[in-house]
C-alpha positions, 0 to 999 in steps of 0.5 A: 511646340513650346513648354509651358515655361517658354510661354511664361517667361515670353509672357512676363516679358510682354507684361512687364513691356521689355521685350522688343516691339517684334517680339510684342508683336508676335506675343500679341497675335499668339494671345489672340489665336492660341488659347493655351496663350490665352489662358497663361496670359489671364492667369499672369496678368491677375497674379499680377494685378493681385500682386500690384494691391498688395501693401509691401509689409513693414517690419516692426519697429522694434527689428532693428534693435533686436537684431542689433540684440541678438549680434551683441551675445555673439562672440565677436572674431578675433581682429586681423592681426592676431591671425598673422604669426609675427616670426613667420614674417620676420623669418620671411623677412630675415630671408629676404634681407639676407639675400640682398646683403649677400648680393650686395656683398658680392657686387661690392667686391666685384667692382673695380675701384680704380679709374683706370678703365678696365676690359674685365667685366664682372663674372656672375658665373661664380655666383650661381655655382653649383654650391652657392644654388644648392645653399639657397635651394637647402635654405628654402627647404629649412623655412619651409619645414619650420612654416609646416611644422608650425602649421601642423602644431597650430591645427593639434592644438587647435583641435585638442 
């Protein structure tokens, strides 16, 4: 036995034809045998047809300029650039280049200026020594707590 809903949404379906041909089929059969189909499919198809007379109502002539009225009083948001904190970017910035110029420095010195052919290769392992990872890793950690500190300065003001 199927719900009530069952039978409608398989009835609209045949009503407004995008149900496949098996399926229009068996629909049409239920209507003709079962009364409870039978009914429904009354019952949709004068909804239907009421709907169908109905003229689409139209808006006033005037909408458009009321609503562009009532946005005008609004209090418009800031733009975009006024959200982003220019020294957090600069900080990110800084870091960043920093970064690149001590790797630069390093790979600069570290190269062999001579044409003489050489077996040494370069040595990294210098590089992520224990002190120089425990730097970076302390570094992070100081931008981070700047950038929450000001997070957290920004939303008491904010509320006060």
């Amino acid at each position: 036995m199927q719900s009530a809903e069952d039978i409608e949404i398989q009835l609209w379906e045949y009503i407004d034809n995008v149900c496949d041909d098996a399926a229009r089929v068996r629909i049409a059969k239920l209507i003709a045998t079962d009364n409870i189909w039978k009914q429904k499919y009354a019952e949709l198809t004068a909804f239907n047809s009421n709907l169908q007379q109905l003229e689409p109502e139209h808006t006033s002539m005037r909408f458009s300029k009321n609503v562009m009225e009532s946005i005008a009083g609004m209090h418009v948001a800031q733009p975009t650039k006024s959200y982003i904190n220019k020294w957090v970017v600069r900080g990110i910035a800084a870091v960043f280049v920093l970064l690149i110029g001590f790797a630069l420095i390093y790979s600069l010195q570290n190269l062999q200026w001579s044409n003489e052919p050489s077996a040494k290769k370069a040595n990294y392992s210098g590089m992520f020594d224990g002190n120089f990872v425990l730097y970076v890793v302390l570094a992070n950690i100081l931008v981070g707590m700047v950038i929450v500190d000001k997070l957290i300065r920004r939303k008491k003001k904010a509320t006060h």
